[in-house]
KEKE-3310 file (N, C-alpha, C; in steps of 0.2 Angstrom, whole numbers, plus 5000, padded with zeros to 4 digits):
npx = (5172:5165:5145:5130:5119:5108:5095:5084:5076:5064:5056:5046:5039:5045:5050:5052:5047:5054:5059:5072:5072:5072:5068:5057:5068:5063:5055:5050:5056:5057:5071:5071:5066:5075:5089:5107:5115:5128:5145:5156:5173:5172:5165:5154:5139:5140:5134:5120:5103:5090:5075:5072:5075:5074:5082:5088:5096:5101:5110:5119:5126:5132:5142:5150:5155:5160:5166:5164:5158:5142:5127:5113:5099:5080:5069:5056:5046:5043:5029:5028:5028:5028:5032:5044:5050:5056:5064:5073:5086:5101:5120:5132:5151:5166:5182:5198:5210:5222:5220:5212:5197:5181:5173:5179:5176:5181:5181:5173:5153:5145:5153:5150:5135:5137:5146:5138:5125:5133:5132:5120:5103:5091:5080:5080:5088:5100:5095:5103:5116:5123:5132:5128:5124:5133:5122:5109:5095:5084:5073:5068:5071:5060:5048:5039:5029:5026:5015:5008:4992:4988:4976:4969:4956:4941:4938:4948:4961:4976:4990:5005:5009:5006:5012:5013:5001:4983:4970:4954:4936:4927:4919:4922:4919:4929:4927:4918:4926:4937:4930:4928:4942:4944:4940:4949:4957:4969:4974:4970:4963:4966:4962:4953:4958:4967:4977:4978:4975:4983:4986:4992:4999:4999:4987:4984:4987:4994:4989:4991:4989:4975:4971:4967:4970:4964:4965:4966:4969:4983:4980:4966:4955:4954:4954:4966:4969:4976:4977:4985:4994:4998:5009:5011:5016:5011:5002:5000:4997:4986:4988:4984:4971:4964:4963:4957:4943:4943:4940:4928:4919:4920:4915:4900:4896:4897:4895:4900:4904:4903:4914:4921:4910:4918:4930:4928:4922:4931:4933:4939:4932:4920:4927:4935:4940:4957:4969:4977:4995:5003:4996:5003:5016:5030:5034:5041:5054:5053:5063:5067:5075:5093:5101:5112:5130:5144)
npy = (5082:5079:5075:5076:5067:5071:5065:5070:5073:5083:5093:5103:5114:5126:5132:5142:5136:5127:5131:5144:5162:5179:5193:5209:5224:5233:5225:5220:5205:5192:5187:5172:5169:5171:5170:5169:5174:5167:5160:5152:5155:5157:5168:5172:5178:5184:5192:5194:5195:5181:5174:5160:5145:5128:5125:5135:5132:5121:5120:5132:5123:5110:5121:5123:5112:5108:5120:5127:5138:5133:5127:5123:5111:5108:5095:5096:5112:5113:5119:5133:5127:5113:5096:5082:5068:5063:5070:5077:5083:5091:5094:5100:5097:5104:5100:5104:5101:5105:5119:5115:5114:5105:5089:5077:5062:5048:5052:5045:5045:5040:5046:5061:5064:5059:5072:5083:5080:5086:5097:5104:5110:5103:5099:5095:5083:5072:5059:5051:5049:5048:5048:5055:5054:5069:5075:5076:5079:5087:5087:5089:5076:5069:5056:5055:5058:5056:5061:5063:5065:5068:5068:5069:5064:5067:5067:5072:5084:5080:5079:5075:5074:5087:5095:5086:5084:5086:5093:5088:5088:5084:5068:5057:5048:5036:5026:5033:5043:5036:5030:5042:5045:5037:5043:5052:5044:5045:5054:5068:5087:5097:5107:5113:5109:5116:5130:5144:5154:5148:5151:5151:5140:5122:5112:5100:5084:5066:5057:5045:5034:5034:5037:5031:5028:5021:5021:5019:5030:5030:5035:5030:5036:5045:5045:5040:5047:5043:5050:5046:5052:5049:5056:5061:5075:5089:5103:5119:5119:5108:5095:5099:5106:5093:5084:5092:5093:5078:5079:5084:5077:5064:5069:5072:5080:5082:5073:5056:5054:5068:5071:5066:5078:5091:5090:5091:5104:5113:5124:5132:5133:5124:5113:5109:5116:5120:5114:5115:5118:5110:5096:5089:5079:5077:5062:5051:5054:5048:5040:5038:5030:5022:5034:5033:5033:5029)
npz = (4965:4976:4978:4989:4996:5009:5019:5031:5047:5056:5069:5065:5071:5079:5069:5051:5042:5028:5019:5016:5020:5023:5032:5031:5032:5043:5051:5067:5075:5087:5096:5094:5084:5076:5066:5063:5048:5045:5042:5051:5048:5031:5032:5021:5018:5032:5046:5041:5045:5047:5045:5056:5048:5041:5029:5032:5043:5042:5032:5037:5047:5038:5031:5042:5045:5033:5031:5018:5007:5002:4994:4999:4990:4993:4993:4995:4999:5015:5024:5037:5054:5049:5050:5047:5042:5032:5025:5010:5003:4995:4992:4985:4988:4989:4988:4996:4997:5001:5006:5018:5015:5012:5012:5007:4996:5001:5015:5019:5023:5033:5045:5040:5043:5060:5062:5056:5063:5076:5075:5074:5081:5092:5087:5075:5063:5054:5045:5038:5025:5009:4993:4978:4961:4952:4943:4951:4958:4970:4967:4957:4953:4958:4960:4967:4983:5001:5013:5028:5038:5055:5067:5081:5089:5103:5120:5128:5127:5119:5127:5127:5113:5108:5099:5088:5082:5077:5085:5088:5097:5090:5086:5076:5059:5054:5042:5034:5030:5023:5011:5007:5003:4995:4984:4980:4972:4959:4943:4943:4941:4953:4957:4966:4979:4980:4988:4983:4968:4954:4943:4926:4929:4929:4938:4940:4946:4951:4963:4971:4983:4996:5010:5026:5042:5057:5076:5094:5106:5118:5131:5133:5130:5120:5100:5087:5071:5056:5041:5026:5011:4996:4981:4965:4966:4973:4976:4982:5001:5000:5004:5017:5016:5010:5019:5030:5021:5021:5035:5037:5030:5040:5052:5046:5039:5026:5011:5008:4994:4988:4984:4971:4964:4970:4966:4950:4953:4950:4961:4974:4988:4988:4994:5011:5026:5028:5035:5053:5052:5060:5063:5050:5040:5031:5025:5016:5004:4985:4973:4953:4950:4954:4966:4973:4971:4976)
capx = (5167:5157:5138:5129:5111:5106:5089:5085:5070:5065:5052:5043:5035:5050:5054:5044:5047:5058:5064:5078:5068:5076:5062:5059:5073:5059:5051:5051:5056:5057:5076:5067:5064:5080:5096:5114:5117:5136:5148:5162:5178:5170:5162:5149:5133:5140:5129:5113:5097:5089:5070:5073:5069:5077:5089:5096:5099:5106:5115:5125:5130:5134:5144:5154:5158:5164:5172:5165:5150:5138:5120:5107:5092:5079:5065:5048:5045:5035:5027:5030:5024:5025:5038:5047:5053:5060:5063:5078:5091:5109:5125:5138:5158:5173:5188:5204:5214:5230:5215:5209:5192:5176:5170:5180:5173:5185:5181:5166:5145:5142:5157:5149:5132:5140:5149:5132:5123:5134:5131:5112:5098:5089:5075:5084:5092:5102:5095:5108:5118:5127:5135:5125:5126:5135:5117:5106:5090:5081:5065:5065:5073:5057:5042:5034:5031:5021:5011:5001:4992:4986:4971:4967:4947:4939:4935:4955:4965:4982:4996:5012:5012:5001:5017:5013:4995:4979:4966:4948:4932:4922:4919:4924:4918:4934:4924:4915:4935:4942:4927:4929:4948:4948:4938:4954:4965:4972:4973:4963:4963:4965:4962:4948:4960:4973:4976:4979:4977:4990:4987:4994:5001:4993:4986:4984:4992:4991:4988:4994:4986:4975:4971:4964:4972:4963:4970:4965:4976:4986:4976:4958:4949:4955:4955:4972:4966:4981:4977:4991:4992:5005:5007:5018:5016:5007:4999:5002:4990:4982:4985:4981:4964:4959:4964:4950:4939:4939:4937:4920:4916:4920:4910:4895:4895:4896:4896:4910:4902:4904:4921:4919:4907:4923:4935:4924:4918:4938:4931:4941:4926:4918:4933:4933:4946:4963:4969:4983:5001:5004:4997:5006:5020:5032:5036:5048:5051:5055:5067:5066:5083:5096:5106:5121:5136:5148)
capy = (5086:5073:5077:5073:5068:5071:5063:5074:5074:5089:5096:5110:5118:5131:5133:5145:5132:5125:5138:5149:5168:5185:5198:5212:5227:5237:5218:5217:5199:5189:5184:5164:5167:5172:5165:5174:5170:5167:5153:5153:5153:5160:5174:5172:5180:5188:5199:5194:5191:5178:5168:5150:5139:5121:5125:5140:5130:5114:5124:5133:5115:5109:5126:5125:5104:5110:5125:5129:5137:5126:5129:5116:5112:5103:5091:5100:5117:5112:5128:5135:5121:5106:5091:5081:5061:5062:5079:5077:5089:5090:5099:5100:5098:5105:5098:5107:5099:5113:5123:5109:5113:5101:5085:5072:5055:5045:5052:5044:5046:5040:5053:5067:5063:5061:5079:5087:5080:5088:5106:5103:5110:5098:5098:5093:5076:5070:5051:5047:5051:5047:5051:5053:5059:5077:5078:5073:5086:5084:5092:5086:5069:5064:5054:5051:5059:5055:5064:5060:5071:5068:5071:5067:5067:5067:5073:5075:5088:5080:5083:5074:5075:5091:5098:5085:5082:5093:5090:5092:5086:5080:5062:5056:5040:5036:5022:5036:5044:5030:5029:5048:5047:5034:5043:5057:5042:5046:5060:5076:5092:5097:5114:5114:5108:5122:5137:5149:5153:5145:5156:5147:5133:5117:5110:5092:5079:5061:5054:5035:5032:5040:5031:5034:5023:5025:5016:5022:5032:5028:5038:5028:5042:5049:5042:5044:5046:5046:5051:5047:5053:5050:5058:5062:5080:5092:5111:5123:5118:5102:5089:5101:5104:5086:5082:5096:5089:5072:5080:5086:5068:5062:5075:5069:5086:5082:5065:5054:5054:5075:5074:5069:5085:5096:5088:5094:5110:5116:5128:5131:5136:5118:5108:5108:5120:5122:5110:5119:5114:5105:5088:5087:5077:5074:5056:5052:5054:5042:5045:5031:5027:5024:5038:5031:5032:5028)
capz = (4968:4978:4978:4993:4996:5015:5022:5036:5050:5058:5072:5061:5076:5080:5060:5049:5035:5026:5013:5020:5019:5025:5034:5029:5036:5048:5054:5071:5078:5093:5097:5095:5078:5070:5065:5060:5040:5043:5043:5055:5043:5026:5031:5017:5020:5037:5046:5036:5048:5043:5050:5056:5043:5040:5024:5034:5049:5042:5030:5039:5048:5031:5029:5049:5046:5028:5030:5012:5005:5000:4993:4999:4989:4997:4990:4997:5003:5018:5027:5045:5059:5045:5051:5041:5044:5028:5018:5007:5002:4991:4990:4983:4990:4983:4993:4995:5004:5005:5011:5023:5016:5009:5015:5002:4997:5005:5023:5022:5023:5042:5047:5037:5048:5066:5062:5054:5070:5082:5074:5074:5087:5093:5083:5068:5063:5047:5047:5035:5021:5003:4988:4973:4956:4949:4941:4957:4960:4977:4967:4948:4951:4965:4955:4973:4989:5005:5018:5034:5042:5062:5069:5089:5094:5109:5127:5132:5125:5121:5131:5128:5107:5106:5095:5081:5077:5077:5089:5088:5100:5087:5083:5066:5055:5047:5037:5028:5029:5020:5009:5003:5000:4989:4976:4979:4970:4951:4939:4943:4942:4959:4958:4971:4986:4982:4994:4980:4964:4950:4934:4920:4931:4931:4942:4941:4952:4953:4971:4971:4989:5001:5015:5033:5047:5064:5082:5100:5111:5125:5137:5134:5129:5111:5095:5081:5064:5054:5035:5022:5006:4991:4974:4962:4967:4976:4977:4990:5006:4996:5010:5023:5012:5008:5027:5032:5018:5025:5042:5036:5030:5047:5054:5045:5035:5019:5009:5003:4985:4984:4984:4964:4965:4972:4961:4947:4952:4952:4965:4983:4990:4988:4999:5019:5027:5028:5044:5053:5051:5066:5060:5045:5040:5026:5027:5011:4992:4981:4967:4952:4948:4961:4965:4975:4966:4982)
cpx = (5161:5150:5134:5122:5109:5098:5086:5076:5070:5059:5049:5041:5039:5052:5048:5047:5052:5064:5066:5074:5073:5068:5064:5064:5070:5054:5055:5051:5058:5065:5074:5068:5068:5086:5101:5115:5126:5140:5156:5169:5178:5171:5157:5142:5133:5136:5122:5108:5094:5081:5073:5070:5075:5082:5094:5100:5105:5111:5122:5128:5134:5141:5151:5155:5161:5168:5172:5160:5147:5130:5117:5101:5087:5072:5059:5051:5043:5036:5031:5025:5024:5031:5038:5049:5059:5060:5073:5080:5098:5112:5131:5147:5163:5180:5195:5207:5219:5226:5214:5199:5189:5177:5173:5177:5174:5182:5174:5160:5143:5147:5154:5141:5132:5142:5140:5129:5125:5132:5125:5110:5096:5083:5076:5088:5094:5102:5102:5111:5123:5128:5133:5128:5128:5124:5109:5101:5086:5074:5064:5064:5066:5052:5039:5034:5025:5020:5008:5000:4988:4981:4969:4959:4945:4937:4941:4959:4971:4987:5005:5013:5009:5006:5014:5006:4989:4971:4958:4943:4929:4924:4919:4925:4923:4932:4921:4923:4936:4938:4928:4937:4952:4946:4944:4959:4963:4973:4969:4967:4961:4965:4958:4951:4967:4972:4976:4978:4982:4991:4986:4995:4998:4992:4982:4989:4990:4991:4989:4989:4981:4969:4968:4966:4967:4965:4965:4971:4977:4981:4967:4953:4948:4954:4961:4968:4971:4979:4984:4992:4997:5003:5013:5019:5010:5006:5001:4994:4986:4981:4983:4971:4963:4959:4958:4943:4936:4937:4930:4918:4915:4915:4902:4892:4894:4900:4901:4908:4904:4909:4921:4919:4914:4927:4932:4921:4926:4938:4933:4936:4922:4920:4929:4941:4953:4965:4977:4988:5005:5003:5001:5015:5025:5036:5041:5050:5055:5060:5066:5071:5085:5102:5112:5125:5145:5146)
cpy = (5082:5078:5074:5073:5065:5068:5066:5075:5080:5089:5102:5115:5125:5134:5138:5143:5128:5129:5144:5158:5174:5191:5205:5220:5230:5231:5219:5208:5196:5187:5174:5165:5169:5169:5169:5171:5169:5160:5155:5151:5158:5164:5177:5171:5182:5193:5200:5192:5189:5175:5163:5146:5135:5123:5131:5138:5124:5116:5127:5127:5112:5113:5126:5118:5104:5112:5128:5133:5134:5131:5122:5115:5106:5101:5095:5105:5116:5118:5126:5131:5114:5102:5087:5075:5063:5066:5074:5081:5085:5094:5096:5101:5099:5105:5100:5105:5105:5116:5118:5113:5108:5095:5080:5065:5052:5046:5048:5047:5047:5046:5059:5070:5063:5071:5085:5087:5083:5096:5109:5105:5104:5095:5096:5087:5075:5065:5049:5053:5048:5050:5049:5057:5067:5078:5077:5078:5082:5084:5089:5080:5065:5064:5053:5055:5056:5058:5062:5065:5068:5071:5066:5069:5064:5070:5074:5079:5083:5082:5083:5075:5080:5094:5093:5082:5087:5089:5092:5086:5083:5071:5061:5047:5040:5029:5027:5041:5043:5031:5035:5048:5043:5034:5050:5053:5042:5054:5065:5082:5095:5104:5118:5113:5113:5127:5144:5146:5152:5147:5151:5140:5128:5114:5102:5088:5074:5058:5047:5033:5038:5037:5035:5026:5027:5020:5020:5024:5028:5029:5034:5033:5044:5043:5044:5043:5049:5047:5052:5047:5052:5052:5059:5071:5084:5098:5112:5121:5111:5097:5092:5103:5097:5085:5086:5093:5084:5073:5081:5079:5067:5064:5072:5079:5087:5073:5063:5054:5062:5074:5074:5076:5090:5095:5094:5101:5115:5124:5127:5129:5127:5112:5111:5113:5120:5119:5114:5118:5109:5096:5084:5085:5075:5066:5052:5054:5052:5045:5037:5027:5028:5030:5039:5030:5026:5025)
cpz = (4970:4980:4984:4995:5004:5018:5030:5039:5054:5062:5070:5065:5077:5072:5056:5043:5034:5023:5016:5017:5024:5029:5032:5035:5041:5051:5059:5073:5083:5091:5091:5086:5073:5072:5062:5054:5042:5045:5044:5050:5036:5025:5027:5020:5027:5040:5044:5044:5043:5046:5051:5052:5044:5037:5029:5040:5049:5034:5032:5045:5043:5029:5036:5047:5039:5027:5023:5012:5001:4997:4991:4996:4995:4993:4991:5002:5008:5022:5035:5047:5054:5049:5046:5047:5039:5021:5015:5002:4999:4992:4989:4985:4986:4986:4990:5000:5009:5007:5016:5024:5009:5012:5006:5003:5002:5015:5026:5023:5033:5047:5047:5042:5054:5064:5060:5062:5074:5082:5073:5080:5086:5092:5075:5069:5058:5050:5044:5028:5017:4998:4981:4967:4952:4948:4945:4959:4963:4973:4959:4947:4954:4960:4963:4979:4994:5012:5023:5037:5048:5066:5077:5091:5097:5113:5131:5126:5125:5122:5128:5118:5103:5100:5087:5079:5079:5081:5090:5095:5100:5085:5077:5064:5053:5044:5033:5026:5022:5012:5003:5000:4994:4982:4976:4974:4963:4950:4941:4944:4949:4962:4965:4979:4984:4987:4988:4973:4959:4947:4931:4923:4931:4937:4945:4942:4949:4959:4968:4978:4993:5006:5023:5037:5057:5069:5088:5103:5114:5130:5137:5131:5121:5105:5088:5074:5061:5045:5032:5014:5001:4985:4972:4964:4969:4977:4981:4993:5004:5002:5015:5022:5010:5015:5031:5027:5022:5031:5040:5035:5035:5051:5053:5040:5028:5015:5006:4997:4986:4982:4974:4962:4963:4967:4953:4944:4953:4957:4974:4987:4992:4994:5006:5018:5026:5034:5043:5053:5056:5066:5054:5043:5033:5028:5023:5005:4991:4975:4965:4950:4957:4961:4967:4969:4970:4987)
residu = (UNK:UNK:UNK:UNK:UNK:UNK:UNK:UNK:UNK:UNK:UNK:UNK:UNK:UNK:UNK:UNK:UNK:UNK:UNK:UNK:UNK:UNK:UNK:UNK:UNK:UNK:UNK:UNK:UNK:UNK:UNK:UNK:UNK:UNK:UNK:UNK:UNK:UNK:UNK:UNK:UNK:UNK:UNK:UNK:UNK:UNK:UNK:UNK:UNK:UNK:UNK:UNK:UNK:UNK:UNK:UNK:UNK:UNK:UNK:UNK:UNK:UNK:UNK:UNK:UNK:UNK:UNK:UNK:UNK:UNK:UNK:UNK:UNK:UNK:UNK:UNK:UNK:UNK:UNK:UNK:UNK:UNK:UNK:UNK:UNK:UNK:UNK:UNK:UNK:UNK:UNK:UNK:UNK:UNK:UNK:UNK:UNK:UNK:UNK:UNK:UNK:UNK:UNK:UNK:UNK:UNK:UNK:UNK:UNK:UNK:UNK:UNK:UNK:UNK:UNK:UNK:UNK:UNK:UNK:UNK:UNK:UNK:UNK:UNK:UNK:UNK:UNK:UNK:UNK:UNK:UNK:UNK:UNK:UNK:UNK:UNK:UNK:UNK:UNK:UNK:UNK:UNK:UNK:UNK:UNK:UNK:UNK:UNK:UNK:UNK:UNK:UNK:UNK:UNK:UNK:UNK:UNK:UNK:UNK:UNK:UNK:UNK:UNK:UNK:UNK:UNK:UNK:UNK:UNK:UNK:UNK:UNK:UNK:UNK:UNK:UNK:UNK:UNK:UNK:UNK:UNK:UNK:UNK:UNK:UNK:UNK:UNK:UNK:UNK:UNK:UNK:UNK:UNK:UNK:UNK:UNK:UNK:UNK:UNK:UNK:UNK:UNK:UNK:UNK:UNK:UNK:UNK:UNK:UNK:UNK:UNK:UNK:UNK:UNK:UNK:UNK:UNK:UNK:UNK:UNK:UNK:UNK:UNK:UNK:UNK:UNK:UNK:UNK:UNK:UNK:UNK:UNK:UNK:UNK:UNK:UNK:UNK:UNK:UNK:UNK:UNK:UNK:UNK:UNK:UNK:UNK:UNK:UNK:UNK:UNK:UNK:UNK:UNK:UNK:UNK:UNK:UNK:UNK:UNK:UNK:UNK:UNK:UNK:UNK:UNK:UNK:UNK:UNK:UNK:UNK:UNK:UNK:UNK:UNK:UNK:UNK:UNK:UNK:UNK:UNK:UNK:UNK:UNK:UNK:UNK:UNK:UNK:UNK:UNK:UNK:UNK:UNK:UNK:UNK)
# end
């Protein structure tokens, strides 16, 4: 029973997330926004409406180039409107030949990729894929992931990449940026950049990185400021709250030394907004062993 660990980028714009969600029975929805739960052969989960999210789209690929059922996990949640380079997901195949279903070793990884590809919208990609270990979790196994989130300012509205970063008017120092995110790096209690209450949960991280890259447009006019952050893990909304935080820096809002302050005052209310999901990106996760087996 080969295990298979997919690497998959995806356009988040059209998706209402990652995690495969069901509406409720009296929710009106746009055609656009749903998907049939069923897989042609099976018949498991026939009939279901379902939202368009990632797991339920490239699932039932997985499920139509199989011919089995399968259940995908996938490394990060990320919300409705986030993209992904490199989200990472597993499943499990149980090849029966006399049936002529499952996706066995032997047929090969670059195979399993082509065939996925073919049964994908066009907002979805499987960059690659191998075969890792029986005990392989996209979610326990990762010590690392990374973020960037995309911010455009100026006096032109972008046109041709408006789907993947967030664009504001204002002018932004990213020298005082840089200055505020590198007192974001280590251990803390990161309670202050959550979107919600945890309870019980903790809510300390550690950030490895968090960086401000800025460049000029193409067009002469704007400015990219890509902010990139890694940790070993992350809250609901975190990088889209530090990403708003440091907009305030830039801004000239509030100083690079508060951030400490924020940290400290484990208080939402102290941080910079909630920047929308259209700049953000998951970029990879790191796992610390190797998982290839094959």
């Amino acid at each position: 029973m080969p295990r298979y660990k997919l690497v998959i980028a995806y356009d988040g714009t059209d998706f209402h997330g990652w995690q495969k969600q069901h509406p409720p029975a009296d929710a009106a929805h746009t055609r656009a926004e749903q998907v049939i739960d069923s897989t042609e052969g099976d018949g498991v989960g026939a009939g279901r409406v379902a939202l368009r999210t990632v797991q339920e789209v490239v699932e039932r690929a997985v499920r139509r180039v199989c011919r089995e059922p399968v259940a995908l996990v996938g490394a990060s949640r990320t919300d409705a409107g986030v993209h992904a380079l490199g989200q990472v997901a597993a499943f499990t195949s149980r090849p029966d030949p006399a049936r002529g279903v499952g996706w066995p070793a032997e047929r090969g990884t670059d195979r399993l990729v082509r065939a996925l590809n073919g049964s994908l919208p066009e907002d979805v990609l499987v960059r690659r894929a191998e075969i890792v270990e029986d005990s392989f979790d996209p979610i326990s196994d990762a010590v690392e992931k990374e973020y960037t989130y995309t911010i455009v300012c100026g006096d032109r509205r972008p046109m041709w990449d408006r789907r993947f970063v967030f664009y504001t008017w204002f002018g932004l120092d990213a020298a005082r940026m840089k200055q505020a995110g590198r007192m974001l790096i280590g251990t803390h209690d990161f309670a202050a950049f959550a979107q919600i209450n945890h309870g019980r949960r903790s809510t300390v991280r550690t950030v490895y990185r968090c960086d401000v890259e800025c460049e000029p447009c193409d067009d002469g006019h704007n400015q990219r400021l890509v902010i990139r952050v890694s940790g070993d893990g992350f809250l609901y909304n975190m990088v889209r709250i530090i990403a708003g935080t440091l907009m305030e820096v830039g801004r000239g809002r509030m100083e690079p030394t508060a951030i400490g302050e924020i940290i400290a005052s484990l208080d939402r209310r102290r941080a910079g907004p909630t920047l929308p999901p259209e700049g953000l990106r998951l970029e990879w996760v790191k796992y610390e062993r190797a998982e290839r087996v094959g």
